[in-house]
N, C-alpha and C positions, 0 to 999 in steps of 0.2 A: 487406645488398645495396643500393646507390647505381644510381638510375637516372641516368644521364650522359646531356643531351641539351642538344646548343647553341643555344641561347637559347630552350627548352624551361623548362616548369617538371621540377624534379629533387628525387627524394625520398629517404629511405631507408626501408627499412622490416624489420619484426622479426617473427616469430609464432611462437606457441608452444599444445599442446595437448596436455592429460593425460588418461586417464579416472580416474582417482584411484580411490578402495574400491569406486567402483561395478563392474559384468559389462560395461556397453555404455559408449559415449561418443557420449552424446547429442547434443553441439557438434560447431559445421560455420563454417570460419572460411575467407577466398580475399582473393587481390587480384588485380586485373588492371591493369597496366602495359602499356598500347599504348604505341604508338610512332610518327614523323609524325602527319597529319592527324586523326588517330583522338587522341591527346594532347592538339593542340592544340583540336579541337573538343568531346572527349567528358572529356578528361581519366581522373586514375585516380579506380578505385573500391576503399574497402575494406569487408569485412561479415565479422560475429560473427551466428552464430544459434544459438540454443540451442531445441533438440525438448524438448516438455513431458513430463517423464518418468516422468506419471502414467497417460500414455497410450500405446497402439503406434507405430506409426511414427513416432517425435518423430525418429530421427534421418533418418528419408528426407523429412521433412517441411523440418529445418534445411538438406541437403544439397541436395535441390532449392530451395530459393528462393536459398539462397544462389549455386549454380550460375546458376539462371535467370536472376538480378538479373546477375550480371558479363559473361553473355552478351546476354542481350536487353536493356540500356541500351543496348549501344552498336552492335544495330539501327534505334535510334529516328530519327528526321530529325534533320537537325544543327539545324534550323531551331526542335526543341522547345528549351523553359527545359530545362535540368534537372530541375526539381522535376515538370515536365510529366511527364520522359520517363523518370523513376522513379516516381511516383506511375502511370503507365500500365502498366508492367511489376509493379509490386506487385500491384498488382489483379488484374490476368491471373491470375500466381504463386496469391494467393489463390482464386480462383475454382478451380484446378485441384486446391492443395490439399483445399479441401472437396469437389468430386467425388470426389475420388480417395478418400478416406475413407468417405463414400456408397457410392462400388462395389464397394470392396475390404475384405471384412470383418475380414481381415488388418491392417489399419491402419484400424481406425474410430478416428477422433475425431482422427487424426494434427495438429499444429500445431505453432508455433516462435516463438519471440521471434527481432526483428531489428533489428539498428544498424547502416546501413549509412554511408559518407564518402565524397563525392565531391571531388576536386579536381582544378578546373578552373582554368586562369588564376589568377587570383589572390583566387579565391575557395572557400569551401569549402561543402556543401550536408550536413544531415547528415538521415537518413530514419530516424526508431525507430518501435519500437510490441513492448511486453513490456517485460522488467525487465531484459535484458541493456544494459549502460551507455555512454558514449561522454564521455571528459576532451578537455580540452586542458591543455596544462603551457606558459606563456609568463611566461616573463620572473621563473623559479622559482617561479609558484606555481600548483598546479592547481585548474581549475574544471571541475564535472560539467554538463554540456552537455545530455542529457538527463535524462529523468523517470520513474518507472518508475511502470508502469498496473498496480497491484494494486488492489483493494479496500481502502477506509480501513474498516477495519472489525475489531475484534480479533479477532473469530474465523475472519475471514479472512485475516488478516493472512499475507501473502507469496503470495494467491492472484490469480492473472493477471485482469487485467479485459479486455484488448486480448491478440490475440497475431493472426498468420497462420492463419487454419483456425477459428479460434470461429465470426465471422459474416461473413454474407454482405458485411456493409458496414464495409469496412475503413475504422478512424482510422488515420491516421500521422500522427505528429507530425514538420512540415518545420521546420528550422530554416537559417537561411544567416548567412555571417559572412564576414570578410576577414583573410584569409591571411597571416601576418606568415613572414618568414627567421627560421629557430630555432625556429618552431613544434614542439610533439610532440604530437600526437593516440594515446588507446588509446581499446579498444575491446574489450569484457572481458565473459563470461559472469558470473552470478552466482556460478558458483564460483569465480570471483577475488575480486570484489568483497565478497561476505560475508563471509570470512575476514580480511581487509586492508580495515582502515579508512582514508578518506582521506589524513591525515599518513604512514601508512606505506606505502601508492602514491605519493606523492611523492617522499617521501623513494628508494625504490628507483629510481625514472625519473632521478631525479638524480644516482643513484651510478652510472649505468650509461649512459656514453657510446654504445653500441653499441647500435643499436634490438632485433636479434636479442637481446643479451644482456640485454635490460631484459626480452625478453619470457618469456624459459626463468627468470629469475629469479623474475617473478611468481608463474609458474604450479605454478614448485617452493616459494615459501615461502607460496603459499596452500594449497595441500596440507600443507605441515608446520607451518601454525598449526591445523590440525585442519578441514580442507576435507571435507565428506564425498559433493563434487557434481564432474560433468568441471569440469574448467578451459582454459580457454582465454581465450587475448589476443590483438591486434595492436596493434603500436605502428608509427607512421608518423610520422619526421622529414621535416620543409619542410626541404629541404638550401638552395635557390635558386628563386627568382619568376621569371616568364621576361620575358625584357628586353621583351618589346611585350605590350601588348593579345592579347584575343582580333580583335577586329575590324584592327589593326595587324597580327596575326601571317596574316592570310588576305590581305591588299595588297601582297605586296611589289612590284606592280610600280604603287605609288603615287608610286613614284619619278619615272616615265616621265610627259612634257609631253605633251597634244596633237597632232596632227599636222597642226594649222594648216586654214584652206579648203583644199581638195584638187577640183582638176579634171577635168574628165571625159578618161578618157587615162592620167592620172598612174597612176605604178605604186607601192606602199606595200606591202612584203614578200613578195611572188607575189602581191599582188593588183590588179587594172586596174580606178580609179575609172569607171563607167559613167553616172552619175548621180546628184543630189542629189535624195533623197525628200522630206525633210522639214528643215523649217530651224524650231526655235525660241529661247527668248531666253538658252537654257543650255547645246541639245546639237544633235547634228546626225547626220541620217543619210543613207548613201549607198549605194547597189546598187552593188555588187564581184562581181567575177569573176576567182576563182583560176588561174590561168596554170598551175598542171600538173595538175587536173582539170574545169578549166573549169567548176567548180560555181559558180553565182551565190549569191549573199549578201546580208546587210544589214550592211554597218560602223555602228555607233555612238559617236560620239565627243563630247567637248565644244567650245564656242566656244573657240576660243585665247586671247580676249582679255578674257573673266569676269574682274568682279573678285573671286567668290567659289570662285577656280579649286580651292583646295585642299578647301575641302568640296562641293563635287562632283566633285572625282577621286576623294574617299572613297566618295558615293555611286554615283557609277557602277561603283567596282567591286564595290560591294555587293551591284550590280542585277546582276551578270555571276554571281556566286558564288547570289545566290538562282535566279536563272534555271537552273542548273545540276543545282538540287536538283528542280528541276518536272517533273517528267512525266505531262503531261497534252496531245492534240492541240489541245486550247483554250487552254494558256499559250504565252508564246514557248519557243522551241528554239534553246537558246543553244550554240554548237559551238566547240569547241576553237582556241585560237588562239596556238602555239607560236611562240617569237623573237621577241614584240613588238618593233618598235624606238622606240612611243609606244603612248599611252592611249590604247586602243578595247579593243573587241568584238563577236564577229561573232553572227549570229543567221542560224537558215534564211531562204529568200526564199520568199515565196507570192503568184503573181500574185494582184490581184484590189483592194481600194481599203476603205478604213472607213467605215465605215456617217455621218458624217459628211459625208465628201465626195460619199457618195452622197445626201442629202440638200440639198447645195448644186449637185446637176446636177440635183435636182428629180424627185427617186426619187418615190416614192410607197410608203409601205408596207404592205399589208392588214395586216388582223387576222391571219388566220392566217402569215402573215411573221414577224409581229412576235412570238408565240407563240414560235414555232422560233426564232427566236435569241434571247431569252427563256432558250429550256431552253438551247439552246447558251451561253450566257453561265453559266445558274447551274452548268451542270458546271464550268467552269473555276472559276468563284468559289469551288465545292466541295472540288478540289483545293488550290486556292490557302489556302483557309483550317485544312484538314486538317493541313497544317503549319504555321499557326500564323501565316502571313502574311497581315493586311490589307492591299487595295491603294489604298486611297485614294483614287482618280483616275479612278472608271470613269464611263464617258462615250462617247455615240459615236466622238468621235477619236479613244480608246483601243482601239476592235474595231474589228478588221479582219476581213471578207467575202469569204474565198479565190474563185478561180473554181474550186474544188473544194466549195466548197459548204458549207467551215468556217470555223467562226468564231472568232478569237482573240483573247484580252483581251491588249493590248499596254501595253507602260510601266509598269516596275517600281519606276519612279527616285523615287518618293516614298511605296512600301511600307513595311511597319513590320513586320516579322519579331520578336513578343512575346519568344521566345526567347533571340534578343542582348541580352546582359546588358551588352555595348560600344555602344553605338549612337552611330554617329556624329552631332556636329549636322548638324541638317535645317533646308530652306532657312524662309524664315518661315512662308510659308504656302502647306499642299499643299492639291492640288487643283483644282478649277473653282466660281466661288461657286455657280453655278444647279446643279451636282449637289452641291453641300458640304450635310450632314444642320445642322438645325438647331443643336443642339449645341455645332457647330463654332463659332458665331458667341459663343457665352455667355464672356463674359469672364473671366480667372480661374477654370476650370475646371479646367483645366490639360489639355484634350482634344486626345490624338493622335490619336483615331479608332480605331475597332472596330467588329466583324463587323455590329452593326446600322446604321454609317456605311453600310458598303457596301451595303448591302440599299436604304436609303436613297437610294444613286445608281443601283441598278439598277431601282426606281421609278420614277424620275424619267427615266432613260434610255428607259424604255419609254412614257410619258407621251410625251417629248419627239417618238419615233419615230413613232408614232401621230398626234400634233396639230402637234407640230413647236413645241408652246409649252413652260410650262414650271408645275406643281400649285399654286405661289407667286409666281408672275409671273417675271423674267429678274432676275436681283440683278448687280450691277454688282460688278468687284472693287473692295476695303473699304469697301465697302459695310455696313452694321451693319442687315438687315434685320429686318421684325418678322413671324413666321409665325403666321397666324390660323388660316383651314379652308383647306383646297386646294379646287382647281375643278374638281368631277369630268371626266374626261377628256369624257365623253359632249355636253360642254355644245359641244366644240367638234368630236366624231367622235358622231354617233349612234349608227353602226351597231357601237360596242363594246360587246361584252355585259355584263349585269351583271356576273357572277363576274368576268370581265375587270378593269371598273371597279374593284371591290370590291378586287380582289388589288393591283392598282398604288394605288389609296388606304391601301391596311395598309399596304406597305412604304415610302408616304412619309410614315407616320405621324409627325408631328411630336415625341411622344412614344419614345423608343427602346423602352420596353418593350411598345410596341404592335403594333411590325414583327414579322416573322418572325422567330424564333431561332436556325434554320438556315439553309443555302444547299439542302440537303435535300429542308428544308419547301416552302420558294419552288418547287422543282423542282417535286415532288410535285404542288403547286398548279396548276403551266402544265401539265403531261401530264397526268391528270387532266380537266382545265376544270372546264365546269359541275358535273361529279360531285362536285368537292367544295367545302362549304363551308369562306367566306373567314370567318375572325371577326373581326368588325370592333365597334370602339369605339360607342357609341349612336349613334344617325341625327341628328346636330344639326338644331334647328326652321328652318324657310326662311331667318327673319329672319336666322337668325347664317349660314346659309349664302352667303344672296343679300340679303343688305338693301336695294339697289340696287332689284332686281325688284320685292319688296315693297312699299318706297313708291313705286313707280311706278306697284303696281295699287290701293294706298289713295286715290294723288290721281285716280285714272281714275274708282274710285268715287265719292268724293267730288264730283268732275265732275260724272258722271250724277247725284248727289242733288242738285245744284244747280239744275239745269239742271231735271228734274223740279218742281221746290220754285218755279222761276221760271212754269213753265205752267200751275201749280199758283194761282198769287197774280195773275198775269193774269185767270183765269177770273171 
């Protein structure tokens, strides 16, 4: 069977399954072949599980995961890796298995070996754990791809160390690799594999153009080299790679230029420019107002005259596709924008101004203010990161302060979604220096930023909104600063509470592994307050705090002993 898909990856594929001398057939083998978006993003998946047949339920044990796996991958965000968003699903899988065996005395001890193949784009992901096997055949010669988890041990020899349903704490062995045209992948119970040693799987895959036909042969001449276990295989030909990227294949309308400065007036698809919001040195926004529902907006677009026009037409529509996948009242709300006839997109509109600009009209902000958008900030960050998406840039001018009384983390355009395996280049340097984590500045790290970056700016965001300074003084862009101790907030707001202090000093721990580990934790911590303790790093001695202060009050000292010591020699 040929999956046909233009300019699609395109496969063929083959399966075959016997239960040979045995009553039952313990093996449970599927493929799943989407089609559009679901292709392009999730790709196909193939899996062989074999139930362990010294126990009950080995074949409801194979049957569900393997089910489970082809259905629930490709519930996961598109924003997961792969390896995330199989590795997340296995575990579930696992965890039900051994309930299920627990409750049901009918199937105690049920488990399965499993080898599952993912192909995506032009790449391939392979998931084991047991002794069922996983080849590739390129360029005539095959190599075994996985390993099988028995005990080295002669007397246990051929006895499972890893399967689905032993323990609680599943190993899977990930591996990933690149996809060639003429590829052949199988994927084979050990009742193929034992019978048919590697030169005569070869040799069969070779004689058998036909992936169907390669697989009905295996599984009949492992049976008739004297197979005494089920059998089953799948074989899956790479027919064709698909002509773009994954990141390519989600742009097509990368094609489409800019649509230049635009006037308040001017009309751009059904929609009536009203306003220019924001103007900076790559992109530009404007309040629009649709002419057959009259619903107000936010266009985003680029400068027309960038000279790095083409990788920021990639990331902008990076930032339209990730926006897309958020659903959260704290990310933006990015809305449908059918006939382009240039590069934008649109997003809801929310009266109201970013905590920024309220600071430059000389806002003022309490403790308790600052608390609440605080939590409001870390749900968004919570969502945001849930998928797998750091945002690199968070900052007052990035929240914005609805007059509904919510708060949104805005600007996605220099986000890092872990997931994309295509990522386009990014400009040289994201961010704002005075909220960028120490980190960032280390030379030769090779640092994109990650979850405790962000934690780091959302420190520093709250520092900032409270004293309006900044825990390591203002760093200037490229700037190579040096971060010693911060200065606790209280030096310049008294009336911040300790735990306060304490919590904005952890997350701008100059250290990463000293911030909070979640967006979770940080929440936890602002709702909460003083109920719970901050755990912070040891108290450093004044000197390294305040050096400053300290010989300020040695020569004061010093002073008064002089001055003493002089009334003293007078007398």
């Amino acid at each position: 069977m040929i999956i046909q898909r233009k300019q699609y990856l395109q496969v063929a594929l083959g399966h075959a399954t016997r239960t040979g001398p045995r009553d039952r057939n313990e093996d449970f083998c599927g493929v799943a072949t989407p089609t559009g978006r679901d292709l392009v993003t999730k790709g196909v998946i193939a899996a062989v599980a074999d139930g362990l047949g010294g126990h009950r339920g080995g074949r409801e044990a194979a049957e569900y995961t393997v089910r489970g796996l082809l259905s629930d991958y490709y519930a996961t965000p598109e924003t997961w890796s792969t390896a995330k968003s199989v590795e997340t699903v296995l575990n579930a899988l696992n965890r039900w298995v051994l309930a299920e065996g627990a409750r049901n005395a009918a199937v105690s001890g049920m488990a399965t070996t499993l080898s599952a193949l993912v192909f995506r784009g032009e790449r391939y992901l392979l998931a084991h754990i047991g002794d069922s096997r996983a080849y590739r055949l390129r360029d005539g010669q095959l190599t075994q791809l996985s390993h099988d988890h028995t005990w080295d041990h002669p007397e246990l020899k051929g006895v499972l160390s890893r399967a689905i349903g032993l323990d609680a704490r599943l190993l899977i062995d990930v591996e990933q690799g690149t996809l060639m045209a003429g590829d052949r992948f199988l994927l084979l119970t050990d009742g193929v594999w034992g019978p048919l040693p590697s030169p005569l799987l070869q040799e069969v895959l070779l004689s058998h153009e036909d992936p169907q036909t390669a697989s009905s042969a295996l599984v009949s001449m492992a049976l008739a080299n004297g197979g005494q276990d089920n059998a089953s295989c799948v074989v899956i030909d790479i027919v064709a790679l698909p002509e773009q990227s994954l990141v390519d294949a989600l742009q097509e309308q990368a094609l489409l230029l800019p649509p230049g400065r635009l006037k308040p007036g001017q009309m751009l698809d059904g929609l009536v420019v009203e306003e220019l919001l924001h103007e900076s040195r790559e992109t530009l926004l404007y309040k629009v107002r649709d002419v057959a529902n009259t619903r107000t907006m936010v266009l985003k677009t680029l400068q027309p005259d960038h000279g790095d026009l083409p990788v920021l037409s990639r990331v902008l529509i990076l930032e339209e596709w990730r926006g897309k996948r958020l659903i959260s009242k704290h990310l933006p709300d990015v809305l449908p924008a059918e006939q382009r006839s240039c590069l934008y997109f649109l997003m809801a509109w929310h009266p109201g101004a970013s905590l920024q600009q309220r600071l430059d009209r000389g806002q003022h902000f309490t403790v308790q203010e600052a608390i609440g958008l605080g939590i409001q900030l870390c749900r968004g960050l919570a969502a945001l990161h849930r998928m797998d998406i750091i945002h690199r840039d968070i900052k007052p001018a990035n929240l914005h302060l609805g007059t509904d009384g919510v708060l949104r983390l805005l600007d996605l355009g220099v986000s890092l979604a872990l997931g994309e395996s295509d990522q386009p280049h990014q400009l040289e340097r994201v961010g704002t220096p005075s909220f960028m984590a120490p980190e960032w500045f280390q030379r030769d790290t090779g640092h994109s930023g990650s979850t405790a970056s962000d934690f780091y700016a959302v420190g520093v965001t709250l520092y900032h909104l409270l004293t309006r300074k900044y825990p390591y003084g203002e760093i200037e862009p490229f700037q190579s600063p040096r971060f010693g101790h911060a200065t606790p907030p209280t030096r310049w707001r008294p009336d911040i509470p300790v735990w306060l202090e304490q919590l904005i000093l952890k997350a701008c721990s100059v250290e990463p592994a000293e911030r909070f580990e979640t967006a979770e934790e940080l929440l936890i911590a602002l709702q909460r307050a003083d109920t719970v303790f901050v755990r912070m790093a040891p108290k450093q001695p004044l000197i390294r705090r305040n050096p400053v202060r300290v010989w300020q009050w040695i020569g004061f000292v010093l002073l008064l002993s002089n001055i003493a010591l002089l009334i003293l020699l007078k007398r």
